[in-house]
N, C-alpha and C positions, 0 to 999 in steps of 0.2 A: 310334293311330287316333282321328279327329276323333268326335264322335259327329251320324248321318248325316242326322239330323231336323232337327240345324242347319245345315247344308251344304246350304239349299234348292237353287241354280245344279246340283248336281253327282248330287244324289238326289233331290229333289222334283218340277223345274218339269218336266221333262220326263213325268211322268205325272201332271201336276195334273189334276184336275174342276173341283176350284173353291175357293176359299179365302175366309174373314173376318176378321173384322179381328185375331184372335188363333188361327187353326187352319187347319189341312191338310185335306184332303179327299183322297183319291186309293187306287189299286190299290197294294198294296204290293209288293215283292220279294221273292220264293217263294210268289208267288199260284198256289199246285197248283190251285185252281179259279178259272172264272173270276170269279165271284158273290164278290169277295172287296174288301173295303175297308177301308180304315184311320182315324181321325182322329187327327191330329198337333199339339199346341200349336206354335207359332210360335218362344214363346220356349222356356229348356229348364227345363223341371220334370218330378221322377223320376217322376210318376204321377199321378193324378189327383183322388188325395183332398189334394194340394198345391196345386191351383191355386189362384187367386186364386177365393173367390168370386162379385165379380162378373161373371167370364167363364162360368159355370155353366149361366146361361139362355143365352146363345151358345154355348155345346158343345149342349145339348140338343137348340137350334133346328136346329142340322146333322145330330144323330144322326139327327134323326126325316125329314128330308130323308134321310139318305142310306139309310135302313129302308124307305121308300116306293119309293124307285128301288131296290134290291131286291126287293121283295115283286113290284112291277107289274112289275119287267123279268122276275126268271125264275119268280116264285108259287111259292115255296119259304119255308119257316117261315124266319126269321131269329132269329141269336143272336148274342151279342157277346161279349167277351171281353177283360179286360185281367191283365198279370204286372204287379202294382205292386214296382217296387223301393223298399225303406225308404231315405230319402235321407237320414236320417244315419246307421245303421249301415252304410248298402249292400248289406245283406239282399235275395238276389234270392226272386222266390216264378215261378220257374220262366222271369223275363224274359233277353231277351239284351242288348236297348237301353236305356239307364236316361235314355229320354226319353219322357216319358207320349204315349203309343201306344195308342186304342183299336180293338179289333180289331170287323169285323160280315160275317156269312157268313151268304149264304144258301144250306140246306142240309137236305135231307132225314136228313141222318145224324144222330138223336139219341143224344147223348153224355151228356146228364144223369145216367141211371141210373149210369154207368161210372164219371164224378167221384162222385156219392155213396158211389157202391159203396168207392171209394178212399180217397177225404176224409172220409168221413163229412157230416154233412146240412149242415153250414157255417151260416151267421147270412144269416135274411131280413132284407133292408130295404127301403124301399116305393122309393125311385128311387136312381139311382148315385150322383146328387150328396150322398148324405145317408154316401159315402165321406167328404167332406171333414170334416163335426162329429164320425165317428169321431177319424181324427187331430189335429184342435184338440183330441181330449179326451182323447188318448193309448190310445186303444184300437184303435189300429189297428197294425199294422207291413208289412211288407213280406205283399202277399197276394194271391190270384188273384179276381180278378172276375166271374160268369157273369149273363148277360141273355136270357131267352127270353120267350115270349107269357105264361108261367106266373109265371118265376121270376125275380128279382134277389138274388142271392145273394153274400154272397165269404167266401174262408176266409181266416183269418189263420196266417200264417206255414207254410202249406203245406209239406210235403216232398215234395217234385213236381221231376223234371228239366228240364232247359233244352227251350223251346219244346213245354210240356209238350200246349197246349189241339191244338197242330197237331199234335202225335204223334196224338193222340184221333181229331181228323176227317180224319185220310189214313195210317192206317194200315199201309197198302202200299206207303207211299211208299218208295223204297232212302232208307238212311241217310244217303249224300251229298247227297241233294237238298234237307236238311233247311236245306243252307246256301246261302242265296238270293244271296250274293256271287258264285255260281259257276251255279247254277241259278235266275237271277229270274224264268224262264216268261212268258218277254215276250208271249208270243202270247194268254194270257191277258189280261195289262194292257191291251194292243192294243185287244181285243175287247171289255171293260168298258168302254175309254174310247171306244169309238165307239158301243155303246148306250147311253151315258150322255149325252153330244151328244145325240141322237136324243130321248131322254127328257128333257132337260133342254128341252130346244127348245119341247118339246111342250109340258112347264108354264108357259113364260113367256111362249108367244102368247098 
């Protein structure tokens, strides 16, 4: 199986928002809520302490775009979330895709205390790009990412299961639905992508 971030024609275009010159933008597949968005590199790299750093202020300039159209469409706290996979051992830290994928949900459910409680307190850094100078300086490996109003955090080389941060925020979910190949919750997608139109419109008159 191809991996589905490079496959824009057949997994992307059809639920794009919007795109730059090196990233995705869009609702993903097994969006259980609808407040749920992703950003995607273009080309493929395992995560995002790999990218190039002059794409860095081009990722951020999206994030923060797509954190505001969250906040102003549903005024729910936002948090974000990446599974870096190590891309030369291929160490996962709980990813399914090993194409740098960041996750942002807007979401009254706080899970912070739960990861703590699990992980233990994980290593602060003041912004997520400051993932990439870890791995330039070999102190990173395969690791789970968190972002909220308070916190930037990530732990390294976590023992965490597959699609760990979405077990955390949908709990109730049945276990099959876990697998967005078969459950991508389109009506969710739907609805994000047509308040996001709306909102989008609205910024650029």
């Amino acid at each position: 199986m191809g991996c589905p971030f490079c496959n824009f024609d057949a997994e992307i275009k059809y639920r794009l928002l919007i795109e730059t010159e090196h990233f995705y933008l869009f609702p993903p597949l097994g969006a259980f809520i609808e407040s749920y968005l992703m950003i995607a590199s273009k080309s493929h790299y395992a995560n995002l302490s790999v990218l190039p750093m002059p794409w860095i202020k081009e990722l951020r300039t999206l994030e923060q775009t797509a954190r505001r159209f969250l906040l102003d469409t549903y005024k729910l706290p936002v948090i974000e979330y990446e599974h870096g996979t190590d891309p030369t051992s291929n160490e996962k830290a709980g990813g399914c895709v090993e194409h740098f994928h960041l996750a942002l949900i807007a979401t009254k459910k706080d899970v912070f205390p739960t990861i703590t409680t699990q992980l233990g307190c994980g290593k602060h850094i003041k912004n997520i790009d400051d993932l990439t100078t870890l791995y330039r300086t070999e102190q990173l490996s395969a690791y789970l990412l968190y972002k909220d109003k308070k916190h930037v955090i990530y732990w390294n080389r976590p023992l965490i299961i597959s699609q760990y941060m979405r077990r955390l925020l949908a709990p109730d979910l049945e276990k099959q639905k876990f697998d967005w190949h078969f459950f991508p919750f389109k009506k969710n997608m739907e609805r994000c992508k047509k308040k996001w139109k709306a909102w989008f419109k609205d910024q650029t008159e």
